[in-house]
N, C-alpha and C positions, 0 to 999 in steps of 0.2 A: 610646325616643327620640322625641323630638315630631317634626312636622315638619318646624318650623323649623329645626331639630337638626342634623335628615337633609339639608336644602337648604345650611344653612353648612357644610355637611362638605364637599359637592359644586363648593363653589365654585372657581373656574380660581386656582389662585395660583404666582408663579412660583415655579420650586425654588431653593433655597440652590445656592449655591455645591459643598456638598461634593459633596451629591447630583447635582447636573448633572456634575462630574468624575468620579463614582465611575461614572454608568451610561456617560458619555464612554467611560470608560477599557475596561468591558463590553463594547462594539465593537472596540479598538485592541488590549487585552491578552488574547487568551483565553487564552496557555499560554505560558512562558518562553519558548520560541520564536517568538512574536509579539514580547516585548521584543527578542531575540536579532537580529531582522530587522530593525528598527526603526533601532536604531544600529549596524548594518551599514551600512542606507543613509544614515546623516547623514553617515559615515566617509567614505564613495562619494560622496556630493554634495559634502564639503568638499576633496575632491580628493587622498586620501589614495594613500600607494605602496605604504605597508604596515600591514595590519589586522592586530590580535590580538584575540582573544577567550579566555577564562579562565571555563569554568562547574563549578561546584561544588554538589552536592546538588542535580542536575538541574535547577539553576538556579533553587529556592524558595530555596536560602540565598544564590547570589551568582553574577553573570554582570556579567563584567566588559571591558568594549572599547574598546581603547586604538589611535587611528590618530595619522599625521603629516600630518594636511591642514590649513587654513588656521587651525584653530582660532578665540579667539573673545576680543574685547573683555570687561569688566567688563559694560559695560554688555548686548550682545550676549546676555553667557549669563546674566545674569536675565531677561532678555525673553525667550529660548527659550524657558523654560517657563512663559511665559502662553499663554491659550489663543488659538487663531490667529492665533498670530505665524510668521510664516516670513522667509525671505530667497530663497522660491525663485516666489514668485507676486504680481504688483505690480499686475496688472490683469486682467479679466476676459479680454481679448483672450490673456494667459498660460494660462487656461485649455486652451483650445484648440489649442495646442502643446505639451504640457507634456514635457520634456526632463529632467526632473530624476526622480530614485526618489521622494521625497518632494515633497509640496506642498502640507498640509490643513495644518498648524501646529498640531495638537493632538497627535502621537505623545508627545513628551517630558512634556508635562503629564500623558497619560493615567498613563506610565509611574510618572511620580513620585505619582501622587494612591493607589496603592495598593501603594507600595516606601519605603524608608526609602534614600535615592537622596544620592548624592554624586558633583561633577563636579569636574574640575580640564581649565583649557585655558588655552593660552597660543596669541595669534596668531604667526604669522611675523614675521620682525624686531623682536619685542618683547622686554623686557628681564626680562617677569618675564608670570605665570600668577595666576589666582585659583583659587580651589575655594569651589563652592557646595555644601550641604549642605540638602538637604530631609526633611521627615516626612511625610509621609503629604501631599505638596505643598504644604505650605509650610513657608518658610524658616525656618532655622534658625541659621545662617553662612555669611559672605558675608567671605574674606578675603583677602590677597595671597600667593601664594608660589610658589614656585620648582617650574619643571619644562619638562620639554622642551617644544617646539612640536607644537602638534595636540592633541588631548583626550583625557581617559580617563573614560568613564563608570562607576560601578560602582552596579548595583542589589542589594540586598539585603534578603531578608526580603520577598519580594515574597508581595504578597496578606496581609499581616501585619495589615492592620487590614478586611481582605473576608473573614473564618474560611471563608464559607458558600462561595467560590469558589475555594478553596485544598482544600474536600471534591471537586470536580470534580476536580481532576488529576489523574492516573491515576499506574501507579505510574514508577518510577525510570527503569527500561528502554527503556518509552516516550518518558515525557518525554527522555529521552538522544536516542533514536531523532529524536524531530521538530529538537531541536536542532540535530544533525550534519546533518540532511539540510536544514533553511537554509542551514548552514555550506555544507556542497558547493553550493548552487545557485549562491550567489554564486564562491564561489572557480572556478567553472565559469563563470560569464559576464566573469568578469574574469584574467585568465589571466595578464598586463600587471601584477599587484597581488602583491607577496610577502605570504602567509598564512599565519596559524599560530589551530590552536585546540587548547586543552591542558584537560583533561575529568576534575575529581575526582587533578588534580596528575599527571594520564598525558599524553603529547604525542602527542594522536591524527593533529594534521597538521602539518609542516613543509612549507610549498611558497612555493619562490622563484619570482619572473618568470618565465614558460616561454611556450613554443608551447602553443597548444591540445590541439596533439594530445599532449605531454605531460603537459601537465593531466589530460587523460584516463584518462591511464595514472596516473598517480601517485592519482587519486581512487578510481580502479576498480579498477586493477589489473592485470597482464600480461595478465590471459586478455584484455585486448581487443588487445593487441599481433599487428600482421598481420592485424585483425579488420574494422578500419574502411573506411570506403568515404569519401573526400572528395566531401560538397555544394560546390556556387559556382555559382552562378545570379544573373542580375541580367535584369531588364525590369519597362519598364512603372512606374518609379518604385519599385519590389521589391529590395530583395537579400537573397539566403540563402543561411549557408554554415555550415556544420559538416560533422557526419559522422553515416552511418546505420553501423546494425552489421549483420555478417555472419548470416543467420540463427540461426547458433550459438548467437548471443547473445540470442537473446528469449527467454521470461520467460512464467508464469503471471497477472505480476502487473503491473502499469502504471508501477513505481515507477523502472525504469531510460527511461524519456520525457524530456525536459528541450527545454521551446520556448522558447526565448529572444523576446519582440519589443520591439526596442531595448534591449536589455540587461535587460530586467524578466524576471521567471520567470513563464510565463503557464499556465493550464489552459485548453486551449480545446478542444471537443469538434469541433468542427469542423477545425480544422487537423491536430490528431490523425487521426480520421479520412483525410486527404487522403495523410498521412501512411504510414498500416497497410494502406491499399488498396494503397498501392504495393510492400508485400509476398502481396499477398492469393492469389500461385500458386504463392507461396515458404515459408511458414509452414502450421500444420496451427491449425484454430480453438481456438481460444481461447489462443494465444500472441501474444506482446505484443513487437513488434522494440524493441531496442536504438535512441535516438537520442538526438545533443546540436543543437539548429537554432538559430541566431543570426537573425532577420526583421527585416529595417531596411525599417522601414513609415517617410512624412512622419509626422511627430507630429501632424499638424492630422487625421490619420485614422483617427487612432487615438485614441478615449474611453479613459482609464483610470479615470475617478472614475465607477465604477459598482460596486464593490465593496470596503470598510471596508479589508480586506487589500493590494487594490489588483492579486490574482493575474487577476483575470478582467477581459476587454476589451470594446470593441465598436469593431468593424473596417466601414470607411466602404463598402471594395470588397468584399466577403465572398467573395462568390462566385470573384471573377477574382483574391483572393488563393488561396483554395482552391486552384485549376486550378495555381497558381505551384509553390506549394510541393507538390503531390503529381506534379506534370513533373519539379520538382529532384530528388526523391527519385527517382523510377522513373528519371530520367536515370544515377544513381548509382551504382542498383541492375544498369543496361544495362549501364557500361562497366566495369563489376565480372566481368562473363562470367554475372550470375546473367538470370533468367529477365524477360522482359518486362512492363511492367506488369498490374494485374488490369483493375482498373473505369477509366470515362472521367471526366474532369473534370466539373460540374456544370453543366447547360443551364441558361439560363435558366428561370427558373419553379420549379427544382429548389432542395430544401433538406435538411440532416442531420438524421434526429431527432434530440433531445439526448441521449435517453435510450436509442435501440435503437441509435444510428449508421446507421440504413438513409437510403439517400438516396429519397425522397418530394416530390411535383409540390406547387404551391402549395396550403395544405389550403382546402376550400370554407366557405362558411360555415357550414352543419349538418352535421356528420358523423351518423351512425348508429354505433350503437355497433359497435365492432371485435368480430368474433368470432374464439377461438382454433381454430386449426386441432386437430382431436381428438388426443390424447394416449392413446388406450387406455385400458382400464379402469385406476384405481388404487382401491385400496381404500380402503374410508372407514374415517375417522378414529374413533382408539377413544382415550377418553383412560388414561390408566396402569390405573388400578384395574380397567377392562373389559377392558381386551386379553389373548387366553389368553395362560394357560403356556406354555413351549416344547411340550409333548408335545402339551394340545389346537391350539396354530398347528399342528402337525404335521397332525392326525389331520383339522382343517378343512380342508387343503388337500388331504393324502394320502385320506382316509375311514379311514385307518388307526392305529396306535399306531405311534410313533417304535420304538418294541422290534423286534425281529425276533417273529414268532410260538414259543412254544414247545414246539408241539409239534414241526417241524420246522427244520434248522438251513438258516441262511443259506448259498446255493448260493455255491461258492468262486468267485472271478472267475477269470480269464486271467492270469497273471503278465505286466503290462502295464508301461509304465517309473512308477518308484514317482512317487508325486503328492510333491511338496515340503512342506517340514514343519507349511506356514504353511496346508495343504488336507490335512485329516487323512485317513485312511480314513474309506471310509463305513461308517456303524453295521452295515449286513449289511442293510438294507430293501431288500425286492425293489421295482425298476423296472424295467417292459415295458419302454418306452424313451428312450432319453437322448439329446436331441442339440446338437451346437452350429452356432451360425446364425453366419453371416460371419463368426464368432469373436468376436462380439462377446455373444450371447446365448444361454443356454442353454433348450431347449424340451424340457419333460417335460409328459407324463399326469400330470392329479389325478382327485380326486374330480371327478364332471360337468363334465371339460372339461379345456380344458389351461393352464398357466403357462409364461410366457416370464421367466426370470431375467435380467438386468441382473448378468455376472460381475465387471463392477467395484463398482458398489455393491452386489451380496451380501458380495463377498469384504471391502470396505472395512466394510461393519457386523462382521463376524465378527472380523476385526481388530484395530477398537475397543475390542470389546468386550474382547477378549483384553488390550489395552495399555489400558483402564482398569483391570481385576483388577491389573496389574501394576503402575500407580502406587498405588493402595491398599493397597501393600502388598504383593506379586508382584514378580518379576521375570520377565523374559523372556527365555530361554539365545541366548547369543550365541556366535558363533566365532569367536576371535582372529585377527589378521591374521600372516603369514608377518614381514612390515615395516609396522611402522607407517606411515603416509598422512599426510604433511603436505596442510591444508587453510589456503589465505591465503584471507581474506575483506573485502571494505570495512568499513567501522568502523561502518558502520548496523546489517552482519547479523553481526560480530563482539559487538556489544552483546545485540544479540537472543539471538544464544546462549548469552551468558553464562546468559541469564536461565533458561533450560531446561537447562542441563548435569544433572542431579541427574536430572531428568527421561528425558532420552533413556539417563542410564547404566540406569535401571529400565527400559528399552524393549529393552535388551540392546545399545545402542548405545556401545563404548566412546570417551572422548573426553574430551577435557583438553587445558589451559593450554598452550600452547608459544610465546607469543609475545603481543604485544599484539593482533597482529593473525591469528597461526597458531594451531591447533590441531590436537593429535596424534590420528589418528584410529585406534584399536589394535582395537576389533572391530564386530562387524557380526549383526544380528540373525541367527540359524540360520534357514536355510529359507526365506528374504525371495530371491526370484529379482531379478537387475540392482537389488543394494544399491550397488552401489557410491556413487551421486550421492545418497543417501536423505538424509544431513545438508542439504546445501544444499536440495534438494526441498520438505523438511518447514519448513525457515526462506522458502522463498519463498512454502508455502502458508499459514505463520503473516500472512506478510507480507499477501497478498494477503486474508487473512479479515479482516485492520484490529483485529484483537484491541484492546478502550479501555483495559486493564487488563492487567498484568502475565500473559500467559499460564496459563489455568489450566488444571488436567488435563485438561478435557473438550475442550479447544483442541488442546493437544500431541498425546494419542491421537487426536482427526478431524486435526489435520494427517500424523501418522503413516502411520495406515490409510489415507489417500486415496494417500500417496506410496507404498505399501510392498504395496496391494494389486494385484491379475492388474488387467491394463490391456487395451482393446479390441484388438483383434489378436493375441492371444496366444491358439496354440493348446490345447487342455485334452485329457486320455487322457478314457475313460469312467470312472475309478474317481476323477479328479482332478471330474469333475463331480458324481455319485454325494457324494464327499464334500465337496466345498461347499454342496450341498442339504443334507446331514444338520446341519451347523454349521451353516448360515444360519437350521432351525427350532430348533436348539438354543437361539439368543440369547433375549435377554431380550423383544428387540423386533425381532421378526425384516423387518417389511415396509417400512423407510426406513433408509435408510444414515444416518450422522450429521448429513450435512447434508439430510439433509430429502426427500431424492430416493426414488421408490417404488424397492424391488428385484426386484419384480418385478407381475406383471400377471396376469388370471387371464382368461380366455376360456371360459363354459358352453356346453355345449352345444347351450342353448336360446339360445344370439346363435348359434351359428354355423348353426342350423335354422334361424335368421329371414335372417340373409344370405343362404342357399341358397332362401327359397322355402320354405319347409316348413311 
């Protein structure tokens, strides 16, 4: 290519038409559920009383929403879907307030430039409706007919002419998953609004005009009934009111959160925060309280066009909103009978990391880099091919053979209470001695020096490794129940399970269909101590891993193992720790639990002659 070649290649030229809508829509549309949101809020801005939604093949073949709000002129709904057209922003000074869910004027165009999209609306008091019909954003029919008042959107075939962005969507399950949990967000901030959304021809939600706090219940489900705690707070130009949940109710995973500010569905890492602190001598770390908060901020102080989705803000007050809403909470939390709040609101000069949650002074201008506080030895990384067998990980750590010696027989133990089925006997290897530390860690002699085991993530690799052999083909004996266990779940972790049933029956978990929203739950892995909650467990910690794809075996077993394995505080005999050392070097890869975490640590006896001085 000459150079002149290479310079007219380069040159600035504006894009077509398709292409400027197609990358538009790249922002607006990432997953049915971005559509699904979308015309929720046109339904909500045109002042609708009752929304329906209709999604079908997770919403690639057809998502459909029909409200009764003020609907739309001939003219009206061709204009909708040009691009920057609205009826909700008229001047710059609207900016600055904005009151409406929507207000960029590009959702519908985005919608329509990569769906085979057809609308039908009729205004109020009008005698008759049109229905427009798009391809791939542009028209195709434009004609008069007959239909109730308010509109019915229906997309179809979405991403039908993007192939490359229709490979990105993950599978069914998921996509269900994000759609229902838009559905609940709104049918939660609007409680005033009759809903229905009906999922592959099942009627996942019927809910008329209610209280809040029925809504609650009807989304969630009983288990919050007698659970909630009423928020009501006002100062300072602030009001906040919902309800925090009873410890009971929180959670591994961040997914039952819900901030409302002005009716919008927000992520804010900071109100959050202000939030969790106010449980913070109430929960054990790393659970996640239960909450629905409604925050009526002025609008002029609140930026919402700072992110495409529209979920994230920027808030004028930060700080002395903060202090609002984590007083309301801890106020809540007080007249509930439960415990006092933890941490104090934020001082001046004071801010959240985003990323740790810790609260941190104003940062300077040079930092030095952060050092971590030491962690103990963990051992280096080996990749597959290097890392021993079970026998030699044994004999590096022990200086021994996993075997008992042959020429004499392993000394009988004590008839101690028997170890549980899921900590086998140990192989017969002699250990001087064994012990356990706060009950959280177990400490034996090795070769030159000692190891500290980690009993949850030994036990949770050992596990694994057990309930992968068993999806490949295994199974894993289970004990039937005396009466089967009705389980009701929300329609998010009802779908999720579907998606694993086949899976957890190989895990030795028995369990099936009872309902749309129940399942019968008839056995229980042998030898699994405190199974009872393992179903739910293993779905909150699928949930919490964010799986992109349809759960796969190596997901299901680390969700498994992590819920099913010996937890910190559990006391262990000698023969139960004996034998989860012998398992732990039997695995394939005995020094990191599934998710990554060392199991243990190794201490020579040349560190512990250089901390002594030697």
């Amino acid at each position: 290519m000459s150079v002149a070649e290479s310079e007219a290649g380069r040159r600035i030229r504006l894009l077509p038409e398709e292409i400027y809508n197609r990358i538009a829509a790249g922002e607006v549309v990432e997953r049915p559920a971005s559509v699904l949101k979308e015309l929720i809020e046109n339904a909500l801005d045109a002042g609708a009383g009752h929304i329906e939604a209709t999604v079908s093949g997770a919403g690639r073949r057809e998502i459909i929403v029909t409200d009764d709000g003020a609907g739309m002129d001939r003219e009206d709904l061709v204009l909708a879907f040009e691009r920057h057209a609205t009826s909700k922003v008229q001047s710059v000074e609207d900016l600055d307030a904005i009151r409406t869910l929507g207000f960029r004027g590009e959702a519908l165009s985005a919608i329509a430039s990569v769906s085979r999209m057809e609308t039908v609306s009729r205004p109020r008091n009008s005698l008759s409706g049109h229905r427009l019909r798009l391809l791939g954003g542009k028209r195709e029919t434009l004609e008069e007919t007959g239909a109730p008042e308010g509109t019915t959107f229906a997309v179809r075939d979405l991403f039908f002419n993007t192939p490359a962005r229709k490979k990105f969507l993950k599978s069914s399950g998921v996509e269900n998953s994000h759609l229902v949990a838009v559905f609940k967000r709104y049918a939660l901030a609007y409680p005033e609004i009759r809903w229905a959304l009906t999922l592959d021809g099942r009627d996942l939600y019927r809910l008329p005009p209610e209280t809040l706090e029925s809504r609650l219940l009807a989304v969630f489900g009983e288990e919050l009934n007698g659970r909630l705690f009423r928020v009501e707070a006002e100062a300072a130009g602030l009001r906040l009111e919902g309800y925090v949940g009873a410890p009971v109710l929180a959670r591994k995973s961040r997914g039952d959160q819900h901030l409302f500010i002005n009716r919008r569905w927000i992520q804010h890492r900071l109100l959050n925060h202000a939030v969790v602190t106010a449980y913070s001598k109430l929960l054990e770390a790393g659970l996640f309280p239960f909450y629905v908060l409604f925050l009526e901020v002025d609008p002029r102080e609140v930026d919402v066009n700072v992110h495409p989705a529209k979920t994230e803000v920027k808030l004028r007050r930060e700080n002395e909103v903060y202090g609002f809403v984590h007083q309301a909470a801890g106020d809540a939390l007080h007249a509930a009978g439960l415990a006092v709040m933890g941490e104090m609101p934020l001082q001046a000069g004071e801010r959240v990391d985003p990323v740790t949650g810790e609260i941190t002074t104003s940062l300077p201008l040079r930092q030095e880099p952060a050092t971590v506080p030491g962690r103990g030895y963990i051992p280096p990384y080996r990749p597959p091919e290097s890392r021993p067998s079970p026998p030699e990980a044994y004999e590096l750590i022990y200086g021994r053979s996993a075997a008992p010696p042959a020429s004499r027989e392993a000394p009988s133990p004590p008839p101690p209470a028997p170890a549980p089925a899921a900590v086998e006997s140990p192989s017969g290897v002699e250990r001087t001695q064994v012990y356990q530390m706060h009950r959280r860690y177990i400490v034996t002699e090795i070769k030159g020096g000692i190891a500290v085991i980690d009993q949850h993530a030994a036990h949770e690799r050992v596990l694994y490794e057990k309930a992968l052999k068993a999806l490949t083909g295994g199974r894993l004996p289970s004990q039937q129940l005396l009466f089967p266990r009705i389980i009701e779940l929300e329609v998010e972790s009802a779908e999720r399970l579907r998606e694993v049933l086949d899976d957890l029956q190989a895990l030795g978990i028995g369990i099936r269909e009872f309902g749309e929203r129940s399942f019968a739950l008839e056995a229980l892995p042998s030898g699994i101590p405190e199974a009872g909650d393992l179903v739910g467990a293993i779905l909150d910690e699928l949930k919490e891993r964010g799986t992109l794809h349809r759960p796969g075996q190596e997901q299901v077993a680390a969700a498994f193992a992590c819920r099913a394995a010996i937890k910190f505080g559990q006391t262990l005999t000698l023969p139960e720790m004996n034998g989860l050392i012998d398992q732990l070097f039997a695995c394939r890869f005995p020094f990191t639990c599934p998710h990554g975490r060392p199991t243990l640590l190794q201490l020579t006896l040349g560190e512990l002659e250089r901390r002594f001085g030697r």
